[in-house]
N, C-alpha and C positions, 0 to 999 in steps of 0.2 A: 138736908143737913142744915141746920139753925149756924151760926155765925155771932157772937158778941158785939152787941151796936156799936159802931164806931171802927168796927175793922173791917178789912180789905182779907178777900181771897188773895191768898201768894203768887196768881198768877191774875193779877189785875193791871191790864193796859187803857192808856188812854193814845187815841190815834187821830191828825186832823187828817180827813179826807175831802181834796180837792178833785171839784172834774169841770170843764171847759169842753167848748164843741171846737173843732177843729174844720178847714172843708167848708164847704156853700158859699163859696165867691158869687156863686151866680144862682138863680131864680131855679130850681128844676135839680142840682148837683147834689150828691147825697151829703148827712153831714157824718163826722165821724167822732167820736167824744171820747176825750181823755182823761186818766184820772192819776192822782199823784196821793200816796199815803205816808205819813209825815206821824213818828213816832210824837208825842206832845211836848216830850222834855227837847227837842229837836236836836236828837244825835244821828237819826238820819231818815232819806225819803226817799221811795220807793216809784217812778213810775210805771204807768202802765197801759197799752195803747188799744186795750180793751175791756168787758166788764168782766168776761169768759178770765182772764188774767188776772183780775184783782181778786175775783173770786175765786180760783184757783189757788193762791197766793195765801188767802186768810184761812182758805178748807187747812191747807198743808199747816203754818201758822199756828193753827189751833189745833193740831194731829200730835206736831213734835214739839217737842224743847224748842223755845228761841235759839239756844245754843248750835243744833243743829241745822235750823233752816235755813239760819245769814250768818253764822261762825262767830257768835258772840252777846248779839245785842239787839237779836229780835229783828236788825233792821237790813237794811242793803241803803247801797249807795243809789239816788239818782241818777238815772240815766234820759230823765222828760222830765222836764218841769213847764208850770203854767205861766 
């Protein structure tokens, strides 16, 4: 499907995604890395304390309506931040 220059598909987001290691105080200890997904226009952000999670997150995301998956706005409230 062709699109007229200058336009945006109706369902066009922009997302910052954040990740940070968490863990390895010491020499040998595993590390564990976290990541936070952060709507662009920042009405809201999304921790997540794995990738299995965030990717689960954007599968569902990209399935339903925003409407359905966070009751509004695409987003959920933070629960981790970096």
């Amino acid at each position: 499907m062709l699109r007229e220059a200058g336009k945006r598909p109706s369902r066009y987001h922009v997302f910052v995604l954040s990740l940070w290691e968490e863990g390895a105080a010491f020499a040998g200890e595993g590390v564990n890395w976290r990541f936070s997904l952060e709507q662009a226009q920042g009405v809201g952000r999304k921790g997540f304390s794995s990738l299995q999670e965030l990717m689960a997150y954007l599968d569902a995301w990209t399935h339903e309506p925003p409407d359905q998956v966070s009751g509004g706005q695409g987003h959920h409230a933070d629960t981790a931040a970096p």
